[in-house]
N, C-alpha and C positions, 0 to 999 in steps of 0.2 A: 908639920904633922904628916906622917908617913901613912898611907892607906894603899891598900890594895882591892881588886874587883875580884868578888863572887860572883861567879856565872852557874855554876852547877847545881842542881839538886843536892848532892852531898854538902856544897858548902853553907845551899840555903839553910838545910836540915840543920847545920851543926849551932848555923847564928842565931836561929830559932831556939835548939835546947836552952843554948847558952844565953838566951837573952840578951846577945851584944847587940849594941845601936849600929844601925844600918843607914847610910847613908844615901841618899837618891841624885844620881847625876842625869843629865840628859846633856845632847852636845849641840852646840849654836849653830847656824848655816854659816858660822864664819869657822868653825873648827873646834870653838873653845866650850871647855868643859862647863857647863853654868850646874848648880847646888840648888835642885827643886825643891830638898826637904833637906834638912840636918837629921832626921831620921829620928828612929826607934826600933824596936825588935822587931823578928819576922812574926806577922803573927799566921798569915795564911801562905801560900806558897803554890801555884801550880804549873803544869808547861807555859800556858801566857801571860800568867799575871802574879804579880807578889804584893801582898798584903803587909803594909808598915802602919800601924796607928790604926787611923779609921781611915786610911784611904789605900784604891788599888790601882800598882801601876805596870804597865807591860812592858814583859822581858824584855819583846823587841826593840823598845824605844828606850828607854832605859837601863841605866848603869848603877850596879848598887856595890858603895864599898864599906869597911871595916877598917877600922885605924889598927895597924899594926901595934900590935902588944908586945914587941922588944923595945 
């Protein structure tokens, strides 16, 4: 499964319209990417913090992707 990472406002904004599932990574002290949440749509979005489902997680510490759609 191919995914890529949303960092920007524009890209939050666009997976918010589009209600694409978002995915939450965060990374190990060992390096490796570990899958906090399998996700859902954006629902809030702001400089530190983005809203998936009912919970908020910050930008800084977290990695949010979308499964490429080709």
């Amino acid at each position: 499964m191919n995914t890529y990472e949303i960092k920007t406002d524009m890209e939050l904004f666009a997976a918010a319209l589009s209600q694409i599932r978002v995915r939450v990574e965060t990374e190990s002290e060992h390096g490796v990417d570990i899958i906090v949440d399998y996700g859902g749509p954006v629902k809030i979005y702001t400089p530190e913090f983005v809203k998936i489902q009912d919970t908020y997680y910050a930008r800084a510490t977290h990695v949010f992707k979308v499964m490429n759609q080709n």
